[in-house]
C-alpha positions, 0 to 999 in steps of 0.5 A: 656466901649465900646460895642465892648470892653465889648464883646472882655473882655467876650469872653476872660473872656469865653476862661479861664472859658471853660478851667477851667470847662473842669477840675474841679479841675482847678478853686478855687471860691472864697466865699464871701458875695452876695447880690444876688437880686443886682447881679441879677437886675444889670445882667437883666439890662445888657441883657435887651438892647439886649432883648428890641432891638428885641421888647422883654421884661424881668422881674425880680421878686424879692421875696427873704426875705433874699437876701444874699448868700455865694457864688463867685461873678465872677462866679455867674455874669457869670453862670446868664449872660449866661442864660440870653443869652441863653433865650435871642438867643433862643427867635426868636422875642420879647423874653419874659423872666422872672426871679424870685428869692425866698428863703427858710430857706437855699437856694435860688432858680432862675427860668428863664423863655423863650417862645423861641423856646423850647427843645425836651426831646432829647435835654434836656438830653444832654444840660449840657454835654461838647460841646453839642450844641442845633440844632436850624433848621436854625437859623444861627446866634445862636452860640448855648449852646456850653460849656456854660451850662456844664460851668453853671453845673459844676460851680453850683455844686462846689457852692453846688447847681444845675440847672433843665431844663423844656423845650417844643418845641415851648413853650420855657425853665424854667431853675431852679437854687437852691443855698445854702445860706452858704458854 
């Protein structure tokens, strides 16, 4: 599909996501089987265009033993999108962004790793509240993290997992996402 229809279906697909998150008892996951590295490779694959065309990098390391996970396809794609993005925006020139995704006996955990332009403690506590949107000093074109990380929390707490951010201003983020292996 085209560029521009891709980005007309997501911001669509965004609209009815952002409803939903706004009630949590609005959406019903549907579980299934996943094989979370592909899922993983092909949502890297799928950013890294853009983070290329500023003169960036990304790379995922995969250390899972045991890739496969209960879990909602649809809205995993869109909780790891979303990071990715966000890494990808607050990054000013040649992002450098690292995913790596490693398991236990019973979950999986993905870190996701930037050298953007960082949070203050400040900001770190409010990231996940509804409409919070990171100031960025005058960096216009960055739409901010809006409803996309309360989004990404909400919707990792209905998976059962959750999501931490280590965050230094002018160092960059490590956002970790922990998911259970079965439902």
């Amino acid at each position: 599909p085209s560029h521009d229809t891709t980005k007309r279906l997501v911001s669509q697909v965004e609209k009815v996501l952002q409803a939903a998150a706004l009630d949590k008892n609005d959406f019903k996951l549907k579980f299934e089987t996943i094989h979370l590295a592909e899922l993983l490779e092909s949502t890297v694959e799928h950013i890294s265009l853009q983070v290329e065309s500023k003169g960036g990098k990304i790379e995922f390391q995969n250390l899972l033993k045991n890739p496969e996970i209960e879990g909602d396809a649809f809205h995993l794609t869109h909780i790891f999108n979303n990071l990715l993005d966000n890494a990808n925006k607050y990054s000013k020139e040649s992002p450098k962004i690292k995913v790596v995704a490693k398991d236990d006996q019973d979950q999986v955990i993905v870190t996701i790793q930037d050298q953007g332009i960082g949070m203050s403690k400040e900001a770190v506590k409010k990231i996940f509240d509804k409409f919070y949107r990171v100031p960025t000093g005058n960096v216009h074109d960055v739409k901010g993290f809006g409803l996309g990380l309360s989004y990404v929390k909400t919707m990792l707490e209905a998976h059962k997992g959750g999501i931490y951010v280590q965050s230094e201003p002018g160092k960059g983020s490590t956002f970790t996402i922990n998911l259970p292996k079965k439902q």
